[in-house]
C-alpha positions as CSV (number, residue, x, y, z in Angstrom):
1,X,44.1,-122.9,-37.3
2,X,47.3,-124.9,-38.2
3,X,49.5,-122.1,-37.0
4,X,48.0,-122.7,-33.7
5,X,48.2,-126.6,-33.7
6,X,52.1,-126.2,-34.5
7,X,52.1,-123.6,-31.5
8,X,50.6,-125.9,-28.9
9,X,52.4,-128.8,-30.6
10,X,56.0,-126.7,-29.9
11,X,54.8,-126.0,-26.9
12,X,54.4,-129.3,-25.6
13,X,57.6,-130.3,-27.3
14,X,59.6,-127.3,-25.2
15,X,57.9,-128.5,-22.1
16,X,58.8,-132.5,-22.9
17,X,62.2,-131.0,-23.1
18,X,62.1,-129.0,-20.2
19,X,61.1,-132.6,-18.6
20,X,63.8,-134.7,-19.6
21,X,66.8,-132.1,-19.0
22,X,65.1,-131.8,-15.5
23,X,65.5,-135.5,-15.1
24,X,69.0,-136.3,-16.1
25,X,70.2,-133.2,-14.1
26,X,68.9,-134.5,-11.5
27,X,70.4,-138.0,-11.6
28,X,73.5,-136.6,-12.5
29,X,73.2,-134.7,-9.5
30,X,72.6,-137.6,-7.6
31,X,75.7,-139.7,-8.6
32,X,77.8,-136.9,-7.1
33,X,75.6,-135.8,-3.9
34,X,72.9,-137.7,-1.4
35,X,70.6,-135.9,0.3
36,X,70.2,-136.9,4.3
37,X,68.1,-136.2,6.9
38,X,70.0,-136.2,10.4
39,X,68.4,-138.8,12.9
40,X,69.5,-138.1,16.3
41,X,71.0,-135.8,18.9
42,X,74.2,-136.8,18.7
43,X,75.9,-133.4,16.6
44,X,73.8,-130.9,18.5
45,X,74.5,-127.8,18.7
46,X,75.9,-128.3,14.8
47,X,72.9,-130.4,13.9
48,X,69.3,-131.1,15.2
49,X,67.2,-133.9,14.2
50,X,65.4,-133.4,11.0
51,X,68.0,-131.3,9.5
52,X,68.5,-132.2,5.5
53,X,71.9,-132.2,5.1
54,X,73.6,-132.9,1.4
55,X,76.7,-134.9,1.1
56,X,79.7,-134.8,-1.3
57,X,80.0,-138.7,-2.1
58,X,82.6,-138.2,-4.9
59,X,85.0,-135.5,-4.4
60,X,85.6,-135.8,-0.9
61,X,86.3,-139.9,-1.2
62,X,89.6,-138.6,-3.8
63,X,91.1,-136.6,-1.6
64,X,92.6,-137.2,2.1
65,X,90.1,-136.5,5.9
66,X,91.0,-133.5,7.6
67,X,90.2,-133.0,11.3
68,X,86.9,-131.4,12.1
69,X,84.8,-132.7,8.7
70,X,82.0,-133.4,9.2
71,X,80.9,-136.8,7.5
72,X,78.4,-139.4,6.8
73,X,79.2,-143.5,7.8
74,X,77.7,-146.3,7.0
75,X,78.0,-148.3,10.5
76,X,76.9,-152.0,10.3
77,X,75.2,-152.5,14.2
78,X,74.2,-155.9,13.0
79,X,70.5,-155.3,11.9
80,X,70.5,-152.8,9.3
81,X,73.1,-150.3,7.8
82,X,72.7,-147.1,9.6
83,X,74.2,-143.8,8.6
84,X,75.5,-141.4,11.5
85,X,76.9,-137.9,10.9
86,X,79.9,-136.9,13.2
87,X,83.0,-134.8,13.5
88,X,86.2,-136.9,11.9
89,X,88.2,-135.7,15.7
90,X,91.4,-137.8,13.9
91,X,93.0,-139.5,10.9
92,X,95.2,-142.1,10.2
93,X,98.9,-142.0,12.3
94,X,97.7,-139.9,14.3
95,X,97.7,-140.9,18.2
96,X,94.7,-140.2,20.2
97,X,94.2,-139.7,23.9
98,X,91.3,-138.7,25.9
99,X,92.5,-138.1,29.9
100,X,89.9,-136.6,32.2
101,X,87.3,-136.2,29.5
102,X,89.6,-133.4,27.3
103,X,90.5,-134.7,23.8
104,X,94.5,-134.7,23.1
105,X,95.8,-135.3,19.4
106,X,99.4,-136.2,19.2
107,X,99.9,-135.1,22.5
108,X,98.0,-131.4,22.0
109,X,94.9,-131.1,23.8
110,X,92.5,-129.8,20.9
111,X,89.9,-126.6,21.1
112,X,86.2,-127.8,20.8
113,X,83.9,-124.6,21.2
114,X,81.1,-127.0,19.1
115,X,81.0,-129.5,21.9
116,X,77.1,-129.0,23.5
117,X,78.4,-129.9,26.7
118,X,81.6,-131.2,28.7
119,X,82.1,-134.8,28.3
120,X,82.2,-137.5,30.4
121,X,83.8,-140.4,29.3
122,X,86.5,-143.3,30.1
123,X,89.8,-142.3,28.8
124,X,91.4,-143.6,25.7
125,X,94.7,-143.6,24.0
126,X,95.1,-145.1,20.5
127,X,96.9,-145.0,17.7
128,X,94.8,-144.6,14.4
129,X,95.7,-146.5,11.4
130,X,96.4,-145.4,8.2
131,X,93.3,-145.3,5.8
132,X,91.5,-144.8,9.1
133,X,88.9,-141.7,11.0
134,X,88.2,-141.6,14.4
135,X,84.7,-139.8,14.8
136,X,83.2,-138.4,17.3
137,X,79.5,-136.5,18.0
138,X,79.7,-133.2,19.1
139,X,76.9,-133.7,21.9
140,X,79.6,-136.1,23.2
141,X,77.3,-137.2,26.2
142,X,74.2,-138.9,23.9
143,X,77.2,-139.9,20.7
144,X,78.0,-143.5,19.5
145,X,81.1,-142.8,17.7
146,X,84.6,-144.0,17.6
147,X,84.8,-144.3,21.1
148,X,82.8,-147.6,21.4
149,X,82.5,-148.5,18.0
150,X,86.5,-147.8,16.4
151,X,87.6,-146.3,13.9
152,X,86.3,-146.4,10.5
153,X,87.5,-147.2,7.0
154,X,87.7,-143.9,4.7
155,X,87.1,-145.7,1.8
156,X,84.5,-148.8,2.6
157,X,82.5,-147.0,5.4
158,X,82.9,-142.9,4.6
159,X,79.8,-142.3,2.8
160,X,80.9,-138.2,2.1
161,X,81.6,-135.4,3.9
162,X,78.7,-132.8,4.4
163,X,79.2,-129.7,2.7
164,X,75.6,-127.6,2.8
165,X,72.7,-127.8,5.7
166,X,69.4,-126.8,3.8
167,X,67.6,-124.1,5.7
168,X,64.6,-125.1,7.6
């Protein structure tokens, strides 16, 4: 009869420990990564609405944007903080035009086979600041990015940059 109590006794104490290991993984996990659901049409083909998305929100803000990331930003629009994924499309001195709806970075018009459709839009020429993205949707035609909002901050308004879709 003891032998049994200590055997459900160590048996609760393996799952107890099971428990807590689970649960500061986990937050670990979390300091490193967020989990996101995408809200929107805005990166179609690349991503559709509902798709759970998991962001590098450590490693990615100690290093430098690279064209074509794809990346989390927290954009104030005055009521709330809203997160929107898009394409980083340029980073800081670079000099960005957009004539007759065809994207041109530092004077080389650049390949988009992930755009959904052509874009129509007003054309733009800027110069991006240092410490700066522009960002841009790749369903260009239903995206508020860069184009009417600026460019972003890297490090105040760059949440991550998305590094794994999760299989639906």
């Amino acid at each position: 009869m003891n032998e049994r109590k200590e055997s459900t006794t160590s048996i609760i104490l393996e799952y107890v420990r099971v428990i807590v290991l689970t649960v500061i993984a986990t937050f670990i996990f979390l300091q490193f990564v967020q989990i996101s659901r995408v809200n929107g049409s805005s990166m179609e083909n690349t991503y559709f609405q509902n798709n759970i998305v998991l962001i590098d929100k450590v490693f990615y803000k100690h290093s430098q944007p690279k064209r074509n990331d794809i990346i989390i930003v927290d954009y104030d629009d005055g009521l709330d903080d809203t997160l929107i994924i898009k394409r980083v499309i340029a980073v800081g001195g670079d000099h960005l035009d957009i004539k007759n709806n065809e994207v041109y970075i530092n004077g080389k018009k650049i390949k988009e086979s992930y755009i959904k459709e052509n874009m129509k839009t007003e054309d733009l020429s800027i110069d991006i600041p240092k410490g700066k993205v522009f960002v841009m949707g790749d369903n260009r035609n239903h995206s508020l990015d860069s184009r009417k909002l600026g460019y972003f901050d890297f490090d105040n308004d760059v949440i991550g940059k998305v590094f794994f879709k999760i299989p639906l």
